[in-house]
GURO-742762 format. One line per 4 residues: number of its first residue (from 1); their letters; for each residue x, y, z of C-alpha. Coordinates in nm, 3 decimals. Layout:
! residues N
NUM = A = X/Y/Z | ...
END
This chain:
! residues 366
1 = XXXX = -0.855/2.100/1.448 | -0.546/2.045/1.230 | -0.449/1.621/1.289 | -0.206/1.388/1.142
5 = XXXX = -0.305/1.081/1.031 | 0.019/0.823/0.992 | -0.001/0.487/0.848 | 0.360/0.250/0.872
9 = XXXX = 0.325/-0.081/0.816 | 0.665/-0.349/0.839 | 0.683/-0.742/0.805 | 0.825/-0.841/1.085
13 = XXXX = 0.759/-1.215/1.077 | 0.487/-1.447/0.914 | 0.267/-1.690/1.058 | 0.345/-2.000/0.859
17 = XXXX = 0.555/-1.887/0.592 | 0.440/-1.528/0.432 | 0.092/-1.596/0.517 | -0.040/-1.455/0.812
21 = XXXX = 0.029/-1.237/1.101 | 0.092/-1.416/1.472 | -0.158/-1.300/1.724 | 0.107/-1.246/1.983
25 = XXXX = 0.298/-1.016/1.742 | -0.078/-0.788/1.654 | -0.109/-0.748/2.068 | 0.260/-0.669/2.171
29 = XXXX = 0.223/-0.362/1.864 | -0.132/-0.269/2.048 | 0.056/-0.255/2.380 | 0.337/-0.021/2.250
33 = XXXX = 0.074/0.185/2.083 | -0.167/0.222/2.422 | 0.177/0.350/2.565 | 0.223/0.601/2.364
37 = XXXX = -0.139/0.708/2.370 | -0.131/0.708/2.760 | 0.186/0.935/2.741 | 0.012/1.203/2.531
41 = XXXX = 0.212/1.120/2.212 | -0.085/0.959/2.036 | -0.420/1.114/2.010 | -0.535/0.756/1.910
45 = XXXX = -0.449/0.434/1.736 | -0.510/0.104/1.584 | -0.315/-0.196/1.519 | -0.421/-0.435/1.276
49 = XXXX = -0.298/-0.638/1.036 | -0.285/-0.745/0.613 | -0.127/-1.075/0.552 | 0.198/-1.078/0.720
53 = XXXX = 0.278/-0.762/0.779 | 0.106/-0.543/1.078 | -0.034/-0.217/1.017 | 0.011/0.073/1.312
57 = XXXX = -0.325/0.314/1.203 | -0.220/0.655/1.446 | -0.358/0.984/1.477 | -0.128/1.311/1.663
61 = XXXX = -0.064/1.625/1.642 | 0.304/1.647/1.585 | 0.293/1.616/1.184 | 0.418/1.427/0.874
65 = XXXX = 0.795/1.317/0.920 | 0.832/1.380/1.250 | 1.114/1.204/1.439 | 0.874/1.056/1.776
69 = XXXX = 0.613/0.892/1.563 | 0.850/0.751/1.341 | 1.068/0.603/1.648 | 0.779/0.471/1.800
73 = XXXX = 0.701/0.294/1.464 | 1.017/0.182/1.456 | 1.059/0.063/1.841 | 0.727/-0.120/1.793
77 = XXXX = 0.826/-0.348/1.512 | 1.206/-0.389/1.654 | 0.962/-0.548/1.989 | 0.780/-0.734/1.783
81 = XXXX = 1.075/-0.863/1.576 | 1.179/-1.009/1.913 | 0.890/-1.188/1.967 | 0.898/-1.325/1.618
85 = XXXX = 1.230/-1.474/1.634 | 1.148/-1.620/1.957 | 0.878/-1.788/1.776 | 1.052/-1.880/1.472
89 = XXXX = 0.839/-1.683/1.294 | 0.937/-1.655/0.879 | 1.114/-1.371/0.783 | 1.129/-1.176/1.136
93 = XXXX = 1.237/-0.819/1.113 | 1.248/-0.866/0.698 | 1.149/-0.482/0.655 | 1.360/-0.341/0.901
97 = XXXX = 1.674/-0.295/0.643 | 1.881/-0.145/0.933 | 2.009/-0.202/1.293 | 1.974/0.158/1.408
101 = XXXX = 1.711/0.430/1.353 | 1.829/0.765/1.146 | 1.481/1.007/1.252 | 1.307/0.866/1.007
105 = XXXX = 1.155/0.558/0.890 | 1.158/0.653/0.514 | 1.409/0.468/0.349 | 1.448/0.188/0.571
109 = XXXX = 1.221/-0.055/0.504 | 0.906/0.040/0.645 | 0.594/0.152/0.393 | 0.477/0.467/0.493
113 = XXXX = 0.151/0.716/0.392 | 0.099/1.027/0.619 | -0.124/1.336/0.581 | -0.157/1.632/0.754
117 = XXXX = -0.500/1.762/0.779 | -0.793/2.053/0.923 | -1.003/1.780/1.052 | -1.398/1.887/0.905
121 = XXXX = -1.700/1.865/1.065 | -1.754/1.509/0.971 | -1.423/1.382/0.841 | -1.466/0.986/0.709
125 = XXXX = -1.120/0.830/0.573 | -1.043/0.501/0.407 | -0.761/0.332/0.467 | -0.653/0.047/0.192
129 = XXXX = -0.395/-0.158/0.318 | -0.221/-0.465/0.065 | -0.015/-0.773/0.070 | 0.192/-0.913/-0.202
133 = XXXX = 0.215/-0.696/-0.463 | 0.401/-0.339/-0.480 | 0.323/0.028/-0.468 | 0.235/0.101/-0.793
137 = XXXX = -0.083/-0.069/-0.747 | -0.251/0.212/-0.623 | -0.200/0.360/-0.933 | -0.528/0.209/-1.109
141 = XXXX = -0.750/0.233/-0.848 | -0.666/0.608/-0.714 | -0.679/0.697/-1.149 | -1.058/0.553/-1.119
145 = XXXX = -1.171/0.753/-0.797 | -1.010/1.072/-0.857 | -1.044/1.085/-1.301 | -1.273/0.859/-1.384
149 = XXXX = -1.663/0.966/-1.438 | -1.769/0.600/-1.520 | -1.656/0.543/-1.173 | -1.721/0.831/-0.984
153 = XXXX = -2.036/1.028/-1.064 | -1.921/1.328/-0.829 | -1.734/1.428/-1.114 | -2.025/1.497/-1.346
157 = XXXX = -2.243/1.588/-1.097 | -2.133/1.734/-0.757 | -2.007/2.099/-0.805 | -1.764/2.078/-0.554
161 = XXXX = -1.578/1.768/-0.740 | -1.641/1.917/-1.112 | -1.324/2.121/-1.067 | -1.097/1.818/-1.105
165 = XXXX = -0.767/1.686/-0.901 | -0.413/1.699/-0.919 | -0.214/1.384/-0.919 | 0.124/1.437/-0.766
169 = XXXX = 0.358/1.123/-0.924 | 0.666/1.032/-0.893 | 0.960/0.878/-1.064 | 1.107/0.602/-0.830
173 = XXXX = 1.383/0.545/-1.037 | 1.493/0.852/-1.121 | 1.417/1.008/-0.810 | 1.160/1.309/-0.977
177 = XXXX = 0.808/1.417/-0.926 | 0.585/1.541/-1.156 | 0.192/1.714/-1.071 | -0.031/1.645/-1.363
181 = XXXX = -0.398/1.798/-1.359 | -0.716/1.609/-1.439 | -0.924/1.627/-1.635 | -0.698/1.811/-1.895
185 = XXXX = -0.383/1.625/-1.832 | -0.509/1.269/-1.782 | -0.382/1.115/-2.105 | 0.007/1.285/-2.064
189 = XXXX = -0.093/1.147/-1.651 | -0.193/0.781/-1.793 | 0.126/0.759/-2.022 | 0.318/0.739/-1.684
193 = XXXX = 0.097/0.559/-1.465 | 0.041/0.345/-1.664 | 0.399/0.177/-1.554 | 0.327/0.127/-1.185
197 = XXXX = 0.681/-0.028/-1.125 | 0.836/0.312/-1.232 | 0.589/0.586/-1.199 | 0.400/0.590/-0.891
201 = XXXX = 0.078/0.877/-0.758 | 0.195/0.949/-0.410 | -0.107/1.183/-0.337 | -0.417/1.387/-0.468
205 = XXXX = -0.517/1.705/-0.398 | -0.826/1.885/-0.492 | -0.792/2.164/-0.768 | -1.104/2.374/-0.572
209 = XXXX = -0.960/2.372/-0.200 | -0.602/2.244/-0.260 | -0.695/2.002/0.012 | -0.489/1.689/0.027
213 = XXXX = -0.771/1.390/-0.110 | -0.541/1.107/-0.064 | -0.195/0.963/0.032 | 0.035/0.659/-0.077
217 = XXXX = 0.320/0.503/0.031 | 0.563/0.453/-0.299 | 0.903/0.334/-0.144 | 1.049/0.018/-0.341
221 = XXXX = 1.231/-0.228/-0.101 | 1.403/-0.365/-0.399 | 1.507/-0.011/-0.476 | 1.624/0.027/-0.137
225 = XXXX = 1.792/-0.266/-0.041 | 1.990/-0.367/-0.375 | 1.840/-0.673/-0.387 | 1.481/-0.879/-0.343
229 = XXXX = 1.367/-0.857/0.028 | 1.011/-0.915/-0.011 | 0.738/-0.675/-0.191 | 0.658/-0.351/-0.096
233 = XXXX = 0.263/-0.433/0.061 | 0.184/-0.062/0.061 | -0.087/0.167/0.212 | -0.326/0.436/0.083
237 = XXXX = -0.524/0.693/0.259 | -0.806/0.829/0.081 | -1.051/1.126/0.239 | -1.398/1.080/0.139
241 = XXXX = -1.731/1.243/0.115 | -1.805/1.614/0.074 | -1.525/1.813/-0.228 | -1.389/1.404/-0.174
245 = XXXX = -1.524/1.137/-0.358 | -1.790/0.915/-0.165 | -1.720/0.626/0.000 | -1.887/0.441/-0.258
249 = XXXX = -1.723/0.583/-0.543 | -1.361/0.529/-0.320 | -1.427/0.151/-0.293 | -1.607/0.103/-0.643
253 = XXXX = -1.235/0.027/-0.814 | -1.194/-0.270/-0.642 | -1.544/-0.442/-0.797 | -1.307/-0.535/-1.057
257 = XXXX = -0.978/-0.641/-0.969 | -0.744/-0.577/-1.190 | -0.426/-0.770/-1.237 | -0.098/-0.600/-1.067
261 = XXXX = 0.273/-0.694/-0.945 | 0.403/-0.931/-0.639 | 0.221/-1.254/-0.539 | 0.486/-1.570/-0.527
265 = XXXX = 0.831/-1.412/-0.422 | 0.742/-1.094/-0.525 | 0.798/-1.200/-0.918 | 0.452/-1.253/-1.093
269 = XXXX = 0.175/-1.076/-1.205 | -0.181/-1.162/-1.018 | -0.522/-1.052/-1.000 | -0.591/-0.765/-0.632
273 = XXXX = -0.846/-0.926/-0.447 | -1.071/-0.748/-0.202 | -1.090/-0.862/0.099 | -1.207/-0.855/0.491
277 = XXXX = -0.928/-0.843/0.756 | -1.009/-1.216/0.841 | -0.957/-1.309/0.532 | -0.626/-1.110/0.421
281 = XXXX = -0.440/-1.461/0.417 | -0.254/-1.517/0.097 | -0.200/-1.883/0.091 | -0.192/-2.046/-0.263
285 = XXXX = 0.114/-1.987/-0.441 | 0.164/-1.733/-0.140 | -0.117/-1.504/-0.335 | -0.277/-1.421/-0.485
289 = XXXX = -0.211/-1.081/-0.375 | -0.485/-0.889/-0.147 | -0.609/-0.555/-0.023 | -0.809/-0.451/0.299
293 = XXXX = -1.054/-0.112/0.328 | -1.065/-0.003/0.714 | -1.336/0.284/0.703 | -1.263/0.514/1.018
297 = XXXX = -1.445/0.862/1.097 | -1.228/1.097/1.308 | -1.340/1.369/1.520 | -1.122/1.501/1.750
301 = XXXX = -0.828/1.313/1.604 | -1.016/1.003/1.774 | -1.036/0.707/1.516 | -1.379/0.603/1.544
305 = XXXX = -1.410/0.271/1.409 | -1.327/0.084/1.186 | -1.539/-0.039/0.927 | -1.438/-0.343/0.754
309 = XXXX = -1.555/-0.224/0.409 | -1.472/-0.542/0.206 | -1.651/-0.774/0.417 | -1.946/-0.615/0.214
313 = XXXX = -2.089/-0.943/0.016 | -2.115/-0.724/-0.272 | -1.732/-0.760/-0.343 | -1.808/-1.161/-0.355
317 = XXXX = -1.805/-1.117/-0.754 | -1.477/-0.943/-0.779 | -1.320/-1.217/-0.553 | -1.500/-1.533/-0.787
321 = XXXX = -1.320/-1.284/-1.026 | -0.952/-1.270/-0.865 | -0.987/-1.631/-0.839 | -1.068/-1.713/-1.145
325 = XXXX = -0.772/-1.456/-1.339 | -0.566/-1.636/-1.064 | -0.599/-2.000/-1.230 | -0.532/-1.818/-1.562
329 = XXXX = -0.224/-1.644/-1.473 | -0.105/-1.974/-1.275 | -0.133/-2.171/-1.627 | 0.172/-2.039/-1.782
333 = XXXX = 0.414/-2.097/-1.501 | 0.740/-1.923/-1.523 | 0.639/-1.771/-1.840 | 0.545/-1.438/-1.920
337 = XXXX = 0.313/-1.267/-1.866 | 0.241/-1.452/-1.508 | 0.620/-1.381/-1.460 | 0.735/-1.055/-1.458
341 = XXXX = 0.977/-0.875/-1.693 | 1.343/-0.922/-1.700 | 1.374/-0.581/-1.610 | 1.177/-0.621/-1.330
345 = XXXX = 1.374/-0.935/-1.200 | 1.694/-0.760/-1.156 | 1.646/-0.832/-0.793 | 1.664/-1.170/-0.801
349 = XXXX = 1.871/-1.496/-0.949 | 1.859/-1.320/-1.348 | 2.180/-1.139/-1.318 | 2.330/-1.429/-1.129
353 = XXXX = 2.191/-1.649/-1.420 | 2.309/-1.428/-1.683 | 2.655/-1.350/-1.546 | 2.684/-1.759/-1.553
357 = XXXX = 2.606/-1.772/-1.926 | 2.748/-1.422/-2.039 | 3.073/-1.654/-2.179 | 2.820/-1.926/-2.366
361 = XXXX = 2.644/-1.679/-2.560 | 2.787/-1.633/-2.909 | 2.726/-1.350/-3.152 | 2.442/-1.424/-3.450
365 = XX = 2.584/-1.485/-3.807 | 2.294/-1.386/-3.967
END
């Protein structure tokens, strides 16, 4: 059976500040989404949420970019916007960067990750879902599932993953993709990824089916809008088990968190942290930033599940981790390398700042 599985996420108000998600909010986007599933339009779906932004999980047979799922997406968070402003919610409707809907929701605020797939026997997905911090920070973690034989033993061992993966990346700034192949191509791949903020994997395939592996979303708001509406919280849909890396080996990156960019108005560098649904509340110094792993097996294009893979307590280490790298990076304040990059703060007060001060500065003599 060939199935779609579409992830779009949108803040659409947070619950206090950029904390949390309102209940109210989470259950108007389920009722839209039973709609839609009771008018044939969705084989399934599930609403849940990462921080402040809510997260519509849906499974059809109409394809990637197609016009009625992205409407619906759309329609769902303009509904919920309502309700947010009616509660005074923070931020309502903050990644809806438009009043009307052009067919699709790329480019207007909403993350996105989509893939179009012939559903196996057993076919087990994970989908990562993050808050405060930007797109490229799938980059790491997708590099260690899909390249890396310290992290996944498939690799070495499991014929059907010896052949390797491509890694499809793309230029967000200058609007260009490039496919590199592993394992031959991983140092070229790395000198790219290696700058999340510019060069971003949007998906994997694997080099002995050409199957898609896995899925991200990569749009910048910052790119989009001109100027600093929030960070980009993106989404990631990795297929596991069988010419896929296992579940294990899909998770395993996130033992160690590594340190990537968002947290406290979207202009610091913090530490991932791996975490259950429940406890996807970024709260000190609105951080640090955090990721979610809903497990789902679909058959049938039904979403059975989900897991909640991080509430495993064998991820409590990588979150004494994150909180520890947290109190480091909070030590040097609005210095670098807790802040991020001039380049990187072209989005907010620096040119301002600098256009004040262009006339003070005066030319060395030395």
């Amino acid at each position: 059976m060939s199935v779609t599985l579409s992830v779009i996420k949108a803040d659409v108000g947070g619950y206090v500040g950029h904390s949390e998600s309102h209940p109210d909010l989470l259950a108007q986007g389920a009722e839209c989404m039973a709609v839609a599933k009771k008018d044939g339009l969705l084989i399934d779906c599930h609403v849940t949420k990462c921080g402040d932004d809510m997260q519509l999980i849906m499974t059809h047979e109409e394809g990637i970019n197609n016009e009625h799922i992205h409407k619906l997406a759309w329609d769902t968070f303009l509904e919920c916007t309502q309700i947010a402003r009616k509660l005074g919610l923070y931020g309502a409707g903050q990644d809806l960067l438009s009043d009307a809907f052009s067919g699709n929701v790329r480019g207007m605020g909403p993350g996105l990750a989509e893939m179009e797939i012939k559903e196996r026997t057993s076919e087990p997905v994970v989908i990562f879902m993050a808050d405060k911090t930007s797109s490229g920070a799938w980059n790491f973690p997708l590099y260690k599932m899909f390249a890396d034989p310290f992290n996944t033993i498939g690799l070495v061992i499991a014929e059907n993953l010896h052949h390797g993966f491509a890694f499809e990346v793309h230029d967000v700034k200058g609007h260009k993709k490039v496919t590199f192949n592993s394992p031959e191509e991983i140092y070229d791949m790395l000198v790219l990824i290696g700058a999340p903020s510019h060069f971003m994997v949007k998906a994997v395939y694997s080099r002995n089916t050409g199957e898609i592996a896995a899925v991200s979303s990569t749009q910048r708001l910052a790119l989009i809008a001109g100027r600093y509406v929030g960070k980009d919280d993106p989404v990631c849909i990795v297929r596991c088990q069988g010419e896929f890396p296992a579940v294990g080996e899909v998770v395993e990156p996130f033992s160690s968190p590594v340190l990537v960019e968002g947290w406290m108005r979207g202009s610091h560098m913090g530490p991932l942290m791996p975490v259950s649904v429940g406890d996807s509340t970024p709260t000190r110094f609105d951080g640090p930033p955090r990721v979610i792993a809903l497990g789902f097996q679909i058959t049938q294009g039904t979403l059975v599940g989900p897991r909640d893979l991080f509430a495993d307590k064998s991820f409590d280490s990588a979150r004494n981790q994150a909180s520890e790298m947290a109190d480091m990076m909070r030590r040097h304040g609005p210095f670098e390398p807790h802040r991020l990059p001039l380049e990187e703060m072209e989005y907010t007060t620096m040119p301002q700042v600098m256009r004040k001060l262009e006339k003070r500065f005066l030319p060395l003599t030395e």
